[in-house]
matplotlib code that plots the C-alpha trace (Angstrom):
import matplotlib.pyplot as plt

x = [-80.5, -77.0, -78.1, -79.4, -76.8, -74.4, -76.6, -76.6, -72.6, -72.3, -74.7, -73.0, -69.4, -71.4, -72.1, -69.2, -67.4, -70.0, -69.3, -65.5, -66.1, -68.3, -66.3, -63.0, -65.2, -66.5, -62.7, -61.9, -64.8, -64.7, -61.3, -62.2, -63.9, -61.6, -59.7, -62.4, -62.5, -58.7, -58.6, -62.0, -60.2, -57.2, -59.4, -60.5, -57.6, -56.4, -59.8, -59.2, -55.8, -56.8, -59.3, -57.0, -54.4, -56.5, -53.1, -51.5, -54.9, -54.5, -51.1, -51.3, -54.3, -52.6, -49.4, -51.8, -53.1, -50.1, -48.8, -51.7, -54.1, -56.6, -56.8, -57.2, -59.8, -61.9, -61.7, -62.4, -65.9, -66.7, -65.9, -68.5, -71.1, -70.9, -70.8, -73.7, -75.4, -75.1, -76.1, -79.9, -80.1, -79.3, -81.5, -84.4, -83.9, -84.0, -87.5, -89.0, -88.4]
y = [-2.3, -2.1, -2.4, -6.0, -7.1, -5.7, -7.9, -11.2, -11.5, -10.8, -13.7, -15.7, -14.9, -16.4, -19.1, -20.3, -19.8, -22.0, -24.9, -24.5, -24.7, -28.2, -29.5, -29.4, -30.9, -33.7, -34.3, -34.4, -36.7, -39.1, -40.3, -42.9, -44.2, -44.3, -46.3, -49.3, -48.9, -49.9, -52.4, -53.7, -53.0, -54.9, -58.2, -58.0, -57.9, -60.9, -63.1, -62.4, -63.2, -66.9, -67.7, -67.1, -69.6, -72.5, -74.1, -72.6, -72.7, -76.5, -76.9, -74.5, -76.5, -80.1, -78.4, -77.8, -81.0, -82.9, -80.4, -80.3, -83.3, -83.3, -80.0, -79.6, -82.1, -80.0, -76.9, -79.0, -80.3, -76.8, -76.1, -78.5, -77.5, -73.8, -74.7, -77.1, -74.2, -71.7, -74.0, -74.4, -70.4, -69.8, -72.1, -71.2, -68.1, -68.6, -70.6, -67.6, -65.3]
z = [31.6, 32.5, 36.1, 35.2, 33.4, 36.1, 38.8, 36.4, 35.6, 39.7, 40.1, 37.5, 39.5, 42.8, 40.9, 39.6, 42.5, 44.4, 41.8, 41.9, 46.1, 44.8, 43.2, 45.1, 48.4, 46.0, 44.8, 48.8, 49.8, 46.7, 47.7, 49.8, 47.5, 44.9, 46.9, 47.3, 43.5, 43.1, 45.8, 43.8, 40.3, 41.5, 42.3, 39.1, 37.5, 39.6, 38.9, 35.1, 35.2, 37.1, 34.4, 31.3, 33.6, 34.5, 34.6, 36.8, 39.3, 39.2, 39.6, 42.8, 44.1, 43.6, 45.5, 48.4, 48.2, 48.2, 51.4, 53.2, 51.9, 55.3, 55.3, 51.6, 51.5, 54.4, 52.1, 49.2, 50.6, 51.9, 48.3, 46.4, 48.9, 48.2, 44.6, 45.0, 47.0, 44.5, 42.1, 43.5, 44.3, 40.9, 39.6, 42.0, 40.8, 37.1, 37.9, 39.5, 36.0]

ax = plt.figure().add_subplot(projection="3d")
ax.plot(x, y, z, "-o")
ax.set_aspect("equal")
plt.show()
């Protein structure tokens, strides 16, 4: 009996030192992507932080428009056509449920 119990806490020793080996090589491998997750954490701190200053968006776009007003209204028209373009795909979309 002491044989077995002898053979399982040996086992158990194996064990755990396989999971601390585990864990340490996810740690190493999960760093890249814990940097896409910051760079993708940081966007989304920087959307949110657009939306609550719909001010401040406008005021930068008319700033461009008055700099740059050929080029701004080239961008702008790409714009509305993406926009337009999402519109129909997300209504296509909402037609198919």
């Amino acid at each position: 009996m002491n044989e077995k119990r002898l053979l399982l806490a040996v086992r158990r020793g194996q064990l755990t030192a396989r999971i601390a080996a585990q864990r340490t090589a996810l740690a190493e491998h999960s760093q890249a992507v814990k940097s896409i997750c910051a760079t993708g954490d940081q966007i989304g701190h920087a959307l949110h932080w657009l939306r609550q200053r719909p001010l401040a968006v406008g005021a930068g776009v008319a700033l461009l428009a008055a700099a740059r007003p050929r080029r701004s209204w080239r961008w702008a028209k790409r714009g509305f056509f993406m926009w337009r373009g999402w519109q129909a795909l997300r209504s296509g979309f909402n037609a198919l449920r």
